[in-house]
C-alpha positions in Angstrom: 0.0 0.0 0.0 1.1 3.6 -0.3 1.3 4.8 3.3 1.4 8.3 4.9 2.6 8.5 8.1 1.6 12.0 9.4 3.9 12.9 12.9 4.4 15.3 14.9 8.2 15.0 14.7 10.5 11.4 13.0 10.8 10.1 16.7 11.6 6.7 17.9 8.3 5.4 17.7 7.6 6.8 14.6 11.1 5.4 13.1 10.6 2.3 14.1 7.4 2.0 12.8 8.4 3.3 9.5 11.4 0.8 9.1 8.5 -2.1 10.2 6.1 -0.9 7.5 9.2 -0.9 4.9 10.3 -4.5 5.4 6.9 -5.5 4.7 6.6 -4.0 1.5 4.9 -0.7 1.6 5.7 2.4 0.0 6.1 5.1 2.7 6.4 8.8 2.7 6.3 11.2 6.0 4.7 14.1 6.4 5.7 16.6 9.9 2.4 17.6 11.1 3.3 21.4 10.6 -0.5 22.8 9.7 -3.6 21.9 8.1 -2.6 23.3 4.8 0.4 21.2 4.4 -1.4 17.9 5.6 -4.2 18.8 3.0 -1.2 19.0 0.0 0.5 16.2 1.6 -2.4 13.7 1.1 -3.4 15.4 -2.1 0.0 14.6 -4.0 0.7 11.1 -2.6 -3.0 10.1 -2.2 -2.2 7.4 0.3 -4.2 4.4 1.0 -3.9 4.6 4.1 -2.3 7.7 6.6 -0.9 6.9 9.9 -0.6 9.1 13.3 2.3 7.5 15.3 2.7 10.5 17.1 0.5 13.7 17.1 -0.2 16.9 19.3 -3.4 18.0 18.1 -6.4 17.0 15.7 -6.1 15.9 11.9 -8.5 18.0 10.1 -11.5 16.7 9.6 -11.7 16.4 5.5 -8.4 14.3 5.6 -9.9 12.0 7.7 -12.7 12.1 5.2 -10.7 11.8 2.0 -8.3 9.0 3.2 -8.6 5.8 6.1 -7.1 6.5 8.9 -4.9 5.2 11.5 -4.0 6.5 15.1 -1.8 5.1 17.4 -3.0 6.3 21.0 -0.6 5.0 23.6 -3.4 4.0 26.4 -5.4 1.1 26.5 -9.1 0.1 25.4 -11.1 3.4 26.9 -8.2 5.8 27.7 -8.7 9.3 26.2 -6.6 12.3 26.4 -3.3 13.6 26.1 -1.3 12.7 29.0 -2.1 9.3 29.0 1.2 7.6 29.9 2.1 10.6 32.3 -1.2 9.4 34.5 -0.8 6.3 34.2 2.7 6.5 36.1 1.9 8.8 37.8 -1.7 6.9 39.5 0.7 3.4 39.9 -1.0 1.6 37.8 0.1 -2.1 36.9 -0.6 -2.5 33.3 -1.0 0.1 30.6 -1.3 -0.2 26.9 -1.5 1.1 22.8 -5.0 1.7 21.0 -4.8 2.2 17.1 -8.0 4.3 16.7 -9.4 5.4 13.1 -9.9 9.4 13.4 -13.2 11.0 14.9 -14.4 14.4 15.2 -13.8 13.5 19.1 -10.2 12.9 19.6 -9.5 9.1 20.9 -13.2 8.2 20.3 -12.9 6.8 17.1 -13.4 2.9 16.3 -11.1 0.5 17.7 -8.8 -1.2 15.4 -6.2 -3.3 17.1 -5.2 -3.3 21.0 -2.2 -4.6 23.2 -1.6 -4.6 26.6 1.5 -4.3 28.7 3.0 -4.4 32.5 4.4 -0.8 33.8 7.9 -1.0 34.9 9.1 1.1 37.2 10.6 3.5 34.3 10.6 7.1 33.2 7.8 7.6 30.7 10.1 7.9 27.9 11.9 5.1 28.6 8.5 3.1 28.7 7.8 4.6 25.3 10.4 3.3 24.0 10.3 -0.1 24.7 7.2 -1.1 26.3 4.7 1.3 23.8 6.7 0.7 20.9 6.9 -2.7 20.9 3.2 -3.0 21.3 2.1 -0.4 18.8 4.0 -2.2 16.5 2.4 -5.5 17.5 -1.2 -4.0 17.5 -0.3 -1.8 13.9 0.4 -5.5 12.3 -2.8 -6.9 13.6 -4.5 -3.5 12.4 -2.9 -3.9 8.8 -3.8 -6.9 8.5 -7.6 -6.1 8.9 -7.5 -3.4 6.8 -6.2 -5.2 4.0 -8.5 -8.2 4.6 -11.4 -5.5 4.9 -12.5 -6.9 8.1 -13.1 -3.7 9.5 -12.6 -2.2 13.0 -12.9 -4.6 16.5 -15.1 -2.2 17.7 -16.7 1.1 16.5 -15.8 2.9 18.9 -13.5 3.8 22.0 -15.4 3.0 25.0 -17.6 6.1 24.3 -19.4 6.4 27.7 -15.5 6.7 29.7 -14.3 10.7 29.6 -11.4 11.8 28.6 -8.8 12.6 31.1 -7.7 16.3 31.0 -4.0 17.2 30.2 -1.8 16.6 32.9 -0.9 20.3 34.3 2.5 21.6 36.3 0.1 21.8 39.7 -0.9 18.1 39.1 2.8 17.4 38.6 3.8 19.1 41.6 6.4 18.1 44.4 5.7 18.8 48.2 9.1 18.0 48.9 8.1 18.3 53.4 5.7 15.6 53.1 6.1 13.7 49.8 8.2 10.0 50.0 10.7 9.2 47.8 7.9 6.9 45.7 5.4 9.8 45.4 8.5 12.1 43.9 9.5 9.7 41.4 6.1 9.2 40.0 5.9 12.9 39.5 9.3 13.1 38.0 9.0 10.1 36.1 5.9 10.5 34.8 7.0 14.0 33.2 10.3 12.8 32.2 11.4 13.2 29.2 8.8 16.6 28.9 8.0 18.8 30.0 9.3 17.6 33.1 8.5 18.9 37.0 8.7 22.8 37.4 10.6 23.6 40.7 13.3 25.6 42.7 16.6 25.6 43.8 18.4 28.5 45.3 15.5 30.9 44.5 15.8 30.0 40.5 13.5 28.4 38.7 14.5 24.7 37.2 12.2 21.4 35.6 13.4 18.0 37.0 14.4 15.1 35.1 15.8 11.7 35.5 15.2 10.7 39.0 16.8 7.4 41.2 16.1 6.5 44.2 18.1 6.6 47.4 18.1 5.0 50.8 20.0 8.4 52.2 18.3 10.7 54.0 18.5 14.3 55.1 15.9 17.1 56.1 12.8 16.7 53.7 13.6 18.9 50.5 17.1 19.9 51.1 20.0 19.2 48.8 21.9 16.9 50.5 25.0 16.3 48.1 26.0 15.5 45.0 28.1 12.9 43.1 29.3 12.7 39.6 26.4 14.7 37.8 23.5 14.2 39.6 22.3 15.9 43.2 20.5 14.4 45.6 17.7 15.7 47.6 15.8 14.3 50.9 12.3 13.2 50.3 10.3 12.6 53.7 11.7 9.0 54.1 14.5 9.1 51.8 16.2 10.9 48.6 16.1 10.9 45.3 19.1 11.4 42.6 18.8 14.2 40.5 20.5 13.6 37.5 19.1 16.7 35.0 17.7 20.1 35.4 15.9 22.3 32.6 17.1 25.4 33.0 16.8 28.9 31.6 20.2 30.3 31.8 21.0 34.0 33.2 20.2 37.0 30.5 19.2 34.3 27.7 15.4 32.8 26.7 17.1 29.4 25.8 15.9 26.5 28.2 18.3 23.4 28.4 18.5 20.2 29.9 22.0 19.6 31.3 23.7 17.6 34.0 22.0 18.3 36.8 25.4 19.7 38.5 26.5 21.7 35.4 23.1 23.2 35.4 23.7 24.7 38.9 27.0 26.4 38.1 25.9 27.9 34.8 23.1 29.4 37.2 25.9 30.3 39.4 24.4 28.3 42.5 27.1 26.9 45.0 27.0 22.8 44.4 26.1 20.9 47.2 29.0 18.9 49.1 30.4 16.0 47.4 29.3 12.5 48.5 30.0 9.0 48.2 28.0 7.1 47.4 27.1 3.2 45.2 24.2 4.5 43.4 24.8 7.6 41.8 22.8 7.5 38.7 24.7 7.2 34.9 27.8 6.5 36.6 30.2 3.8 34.2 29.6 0.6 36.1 32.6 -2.2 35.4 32.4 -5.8 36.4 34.5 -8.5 36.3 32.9 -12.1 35.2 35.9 -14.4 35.3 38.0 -13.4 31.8 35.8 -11.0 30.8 35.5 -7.5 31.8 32.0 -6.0 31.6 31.3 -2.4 30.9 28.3 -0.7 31.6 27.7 3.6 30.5 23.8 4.1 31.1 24.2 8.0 30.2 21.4 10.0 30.4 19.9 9.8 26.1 22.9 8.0 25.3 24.5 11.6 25.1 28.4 11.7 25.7 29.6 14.6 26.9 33.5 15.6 28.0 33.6 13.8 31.9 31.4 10.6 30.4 33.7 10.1 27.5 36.6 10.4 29.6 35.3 8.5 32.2 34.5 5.8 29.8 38.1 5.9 28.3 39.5 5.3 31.7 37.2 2.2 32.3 38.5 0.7 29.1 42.2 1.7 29.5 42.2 0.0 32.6 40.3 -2.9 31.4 42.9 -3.2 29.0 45.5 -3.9 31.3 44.1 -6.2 33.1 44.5 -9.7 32.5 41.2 -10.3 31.2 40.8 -12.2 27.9 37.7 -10.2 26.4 36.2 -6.5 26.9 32.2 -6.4 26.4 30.7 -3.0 26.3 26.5 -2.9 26.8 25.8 1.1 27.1 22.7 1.4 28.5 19.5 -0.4 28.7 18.0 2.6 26.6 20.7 3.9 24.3 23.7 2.3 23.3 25.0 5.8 22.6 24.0 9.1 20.3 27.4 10.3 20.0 28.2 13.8 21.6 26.7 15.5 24.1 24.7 18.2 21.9 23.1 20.9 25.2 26.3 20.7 26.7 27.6 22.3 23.9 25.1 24.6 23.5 25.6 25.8 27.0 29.1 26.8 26.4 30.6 29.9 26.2 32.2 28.6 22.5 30.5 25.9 20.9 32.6 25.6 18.0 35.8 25.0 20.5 33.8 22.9 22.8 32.5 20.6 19.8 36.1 20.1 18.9 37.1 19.1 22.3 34.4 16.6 22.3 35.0 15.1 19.3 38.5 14.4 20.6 37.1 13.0 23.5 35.1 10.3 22.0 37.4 9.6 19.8 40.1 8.8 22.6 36.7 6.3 23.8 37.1 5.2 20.2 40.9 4.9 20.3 41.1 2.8 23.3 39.2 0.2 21.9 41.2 0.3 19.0 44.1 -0.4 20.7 43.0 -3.3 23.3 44.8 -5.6 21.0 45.5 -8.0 23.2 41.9 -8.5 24.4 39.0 -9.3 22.3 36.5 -6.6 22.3 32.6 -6.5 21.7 30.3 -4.4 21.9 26.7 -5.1 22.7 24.2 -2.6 21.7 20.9 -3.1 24.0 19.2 0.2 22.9 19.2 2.7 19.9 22.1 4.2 18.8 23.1 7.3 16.4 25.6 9.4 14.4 29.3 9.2 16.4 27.8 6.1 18.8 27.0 3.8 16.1 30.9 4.2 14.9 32.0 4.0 18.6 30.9 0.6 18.7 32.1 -0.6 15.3 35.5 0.0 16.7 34.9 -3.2 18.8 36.3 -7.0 17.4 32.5 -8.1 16.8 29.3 -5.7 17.3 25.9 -7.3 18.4 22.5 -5.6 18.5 19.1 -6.3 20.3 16.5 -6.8 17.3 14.2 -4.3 17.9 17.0 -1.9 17.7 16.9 1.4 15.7 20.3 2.8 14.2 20.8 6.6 12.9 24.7 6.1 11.8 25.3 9.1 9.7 25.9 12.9 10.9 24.3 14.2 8.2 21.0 15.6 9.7 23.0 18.1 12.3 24.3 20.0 9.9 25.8 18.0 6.8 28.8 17.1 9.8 31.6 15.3 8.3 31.9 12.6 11.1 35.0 11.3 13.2 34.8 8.5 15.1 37.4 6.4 13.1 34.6 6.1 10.9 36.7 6.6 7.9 38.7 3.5 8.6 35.8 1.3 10.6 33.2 1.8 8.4 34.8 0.3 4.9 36.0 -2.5 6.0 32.7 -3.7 6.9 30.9 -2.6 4.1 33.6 -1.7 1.7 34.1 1.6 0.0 30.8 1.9 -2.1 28.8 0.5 0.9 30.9 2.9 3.1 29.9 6.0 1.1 25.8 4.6 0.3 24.9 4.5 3.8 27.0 8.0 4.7 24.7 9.1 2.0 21.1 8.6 3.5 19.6 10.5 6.4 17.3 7.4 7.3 17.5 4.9 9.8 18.3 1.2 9.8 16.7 -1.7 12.2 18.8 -4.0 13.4 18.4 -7.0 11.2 18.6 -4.4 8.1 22.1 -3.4 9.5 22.8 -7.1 10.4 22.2 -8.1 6.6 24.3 -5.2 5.7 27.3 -6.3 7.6 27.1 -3.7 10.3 27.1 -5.6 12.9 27.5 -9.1 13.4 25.1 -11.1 15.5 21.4 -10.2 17.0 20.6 -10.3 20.9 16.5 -10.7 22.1 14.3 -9.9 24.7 14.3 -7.3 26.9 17.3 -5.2 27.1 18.6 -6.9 30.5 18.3 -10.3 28.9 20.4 -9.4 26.0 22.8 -7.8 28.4 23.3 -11.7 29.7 22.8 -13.3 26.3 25.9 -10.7 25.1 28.1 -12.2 28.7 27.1 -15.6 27.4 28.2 -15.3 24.0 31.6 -13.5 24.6 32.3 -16.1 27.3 32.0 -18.7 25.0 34.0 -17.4 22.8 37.2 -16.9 24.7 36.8 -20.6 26.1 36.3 -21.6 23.0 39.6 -23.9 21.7 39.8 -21.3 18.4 40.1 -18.1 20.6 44.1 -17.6 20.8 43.5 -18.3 16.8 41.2 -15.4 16.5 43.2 -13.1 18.9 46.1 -13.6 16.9 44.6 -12.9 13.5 43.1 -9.7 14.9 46.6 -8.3 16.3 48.2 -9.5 12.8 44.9 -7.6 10.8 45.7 -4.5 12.8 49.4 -4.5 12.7 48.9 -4.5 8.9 46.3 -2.0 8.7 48.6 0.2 10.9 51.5 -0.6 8.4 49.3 0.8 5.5 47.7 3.6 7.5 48.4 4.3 11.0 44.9 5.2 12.8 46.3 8.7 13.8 46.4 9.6 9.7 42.4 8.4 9.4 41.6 11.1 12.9 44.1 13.8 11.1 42.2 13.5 8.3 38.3 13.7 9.7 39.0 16.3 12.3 40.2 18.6 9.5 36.7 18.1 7.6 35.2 18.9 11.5 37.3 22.0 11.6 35.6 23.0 8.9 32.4 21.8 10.6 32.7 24.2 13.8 35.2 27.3 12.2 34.2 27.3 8.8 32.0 30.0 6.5 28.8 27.3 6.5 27.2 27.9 10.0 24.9 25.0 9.2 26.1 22.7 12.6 25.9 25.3 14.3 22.1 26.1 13.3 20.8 22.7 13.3 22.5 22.1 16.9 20.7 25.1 17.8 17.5 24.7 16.5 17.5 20.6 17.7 18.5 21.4 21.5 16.1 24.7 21.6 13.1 22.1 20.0 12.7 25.1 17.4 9.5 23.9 15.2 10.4 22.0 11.5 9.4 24.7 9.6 8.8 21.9 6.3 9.1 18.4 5.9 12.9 17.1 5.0 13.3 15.9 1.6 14.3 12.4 2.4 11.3 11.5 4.4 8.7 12.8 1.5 10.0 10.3 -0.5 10.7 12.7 -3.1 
């Protein structure tokens, strides 16, 4: 069928439901809801079959709906309505939630009912529960709603539970934190249900900051007082414990830009004293290292997968030391989440020179890069349990063998922020998987890749399953085996001989020369267009049109 797939923005959900309606065969376009007037052309030119919500903020107009069947993927179960339907659900505890996909009414999430899937709520941040728990089942329940459309079978029911209400949007008030008499449970909720947006409005120090990415904490202090903080995150005493802070929105002095940013960061940039430092096992985001007989395991949950300068170097570290240990095998598994985005876009924002703090970024994760590269006596893998993009994507293809959960989405190419040249290594990592034509193609597109697309491509090398801590023990399992396997001092050896030649023909330092002089160009060059797109992406500035490469023109 020709699909439209009409979105508020290409986000994960939306992604990975275009990449799940392309492997079965459909011809797909996108269209960013940006107003009524462009929807109306949109449908006009392409005249879908069919034209699918994943992700929308307000109503399609009503002729659209007319002129063409559609689709809406509502993440709330049978008889949910409204816009905040996730956010209550966290924040009311409940056990099981769910993904609706509605055909369009005049009523928003009262149309009839095509498909339906249930789920159990973890106890998870309500984007992280959108990515894995609501995509997964809108993708389920948009199979089973396809498949009834095509088969004309209809809609399950005609319509959404019409005698429940909608519930209204979830307001700052309802989000509120009485930090005097509120337990550490009744603070995450609020956080967690509002995390990633718009997250919790509060103060510190008299300013004015929204809270994100909370942990919990058995440490206690007076109820809402800033008790201390470690790494990046501060921690601050509920009325029977404490929660870890690990991000704060903020507006920064003299400026109308809001960003998110280490929570610690945030507080000297708004020139707040930070609280005293603390020790402490459960500081959030922290690289966690473990060693399982010959094989050192490496943890790096950061906050989006975002790298900025103290997590890259932090990371480096890890694997330095790693590397001179006398383990066999180095597995890296990022974060349940995110693998890794690459760098740390709002922290660059917040600086005082982006351009010089992009460089000095770049040269950090490529040292994170470097390291890897130069284990040679240990074999190294890296495990990708989450989604992964531009300069992360290449961070783990510097790894001996790269491995993927399946319901993985991959974004490796730069060249939506900006036309960015890329570092990375890529130069030297990326062809000899795919070869110099295959190297160039995918540098090429601006779309992403699942991971069995990437697997068939060659771009990484084996596919985990399940949840994201089961493939964290299926990757243990299989790197294990294969350093007790009789063939593994075969395999180390031909990877220290491959890289002794490869150094021969072209030292590694020549390949980083050689990008960070096209990323010069990047961050001190005449085109400012980095410089704009980082901008415009960190400040959520509105698509102002729909990109080329997802009209399908």
């Amino acid at each position: 069928m020709r699909i439209l797939l009409l979105t508020h923005a290409f986000n994960s959900l939306t992604q990975r439901i275009w990449l799940e309606l392309a492997a079965a065969g459909h011809d797909l376009s996108v269209e960013l809801d940006i107003n009524d007037a462009v929807t109306r052309r949109a449908v006009f030119e392409r005249r879908p079959d069919l034209l699918i919500a994943p992700f929308l903020k307000r109503a399609i107009p009503e002729d659209v709906c007319r002129a063409v069947p559609t689709m809406i993927v509502h993440p709330g179960p049978l008889g949910d309505k409204g816009p905040s339907a996730l956010d209550w659900a966290i924040l009311d505890g409940a056990e099981t939630w769910g993904v609706t996909i509605l055909g369009a009414a005049a009523e928003m999430d009262t149309g009839p009912v095509w498909a339906h899937r249930t789920f159990p709520i973890r106890a998870a941040t309500k984007s992280s529960l959108y990515r894995r728990e609501v995509t997964e089942a809108a993708v389920a329940a948009l199979h089973e709603a396809l498949d009834r459309f095509t088969r004309a079978a209809g809609p399950q029911r005609d319509a959404n539970c019409p005698d429940v209400p909608a519930r209204p949007a979830m307001t700052q008030s309802d989000r509120a934190i009485d930090w005097s008499a509120m337990t550490t449970e009744a603070v995450l909720r609020r956080i967690r249900a509002s995390d990633g947006h718009p997250g919790v409005r509060d103060e510190i120090g008299g300013q004015s900051v929204w809270l994100h990415d909370a942990h919990p904490s058995d440490q206690t202090g007076t109820p809402g007082e800033i008790v201390g903080h470690s790494g990046e995150a501060i921690l601050r005493a509920t009325s029977d414990g404490s929660v870890w802070i690990g991000q704060l929105r903020v507006t920064l002095p003299g400026e109308t830009r809001a960003l998110k940013l280490p929570a610690t960061h945030a507080l000297r940039l708004l020139g707040l004293p930070l609280p005293p430092t603390i020790v402490s096992d459960d500081t959030p985001g922290a690289v966690e290292v473990e060693r399982h007989g010959n094989v050192v395991l490496i943890r790096f949950p950061f906050h989006n997968g975002a790298m900025n300068h103290d997590r890259c170097r932090a990371l480096e570290a890890a694997i330095r030391a790693a590397s001179a240990s006398d383990a066999k095998a180095l597995l890296l598994t990022g974060g349940p989440d995110f693998w890794s985005n690459g760098i740390d876009l709002a922290t660059i924002e917040a600086s005082d020179s982006p351009a010089e703090a992009s460089l000095e970024l770049i040269e950090a994760i490529d040292d994170v890069c470097l390291a890897l590269l130069e284990a040679r006596d240990k074999w190294v893998v890296s495990a990708m349990r989450g989604n992964a993009g531009a300069g992360g994507v290449f961070m783990a293809l510097a790894a001996d063998e790269v491995l993927a959960i399946d319901t993985a989405v991959l974004n490796p190419h730069y060249k939506n922020m900006g036309n960015l040249y890329g570092s990375e290594y890529w130069t030297y990592l990326l062809p000899r998987r795919l070869g110099e034509a295959g190297a160039k193609a995918l540098m090429e597109t601006r779309l992403p890749l699942s991971a069995p697309e990437a697997a068939r491509l060659g771009l990484i090398d084996r596919m985990l399953t399940g949840t994201p801590e089961e493939a964290d023990s299926q990757a243990l399992e299989f790197v294990q085996t294969r350093v007790a396997s009789d063939a593994f001092d075969a395999t180390l050896a031909r990877k220290q001989a491959d890289r002794m030649h490869d150094e021969a023909q072209k030292p590694l330092s020549a390949y980083r020369d050689e990008e960070l002089a096209q990323m010069r160009l990047n961050f001190f060059g005449f085109d400012t267009s980095y410089h704009v797109a980082r901008h415009n992406y960190i400040t959520k500035v509105p698509k102002s049109r729909t990109p080329l490469y997802l009209t399908g023109t």
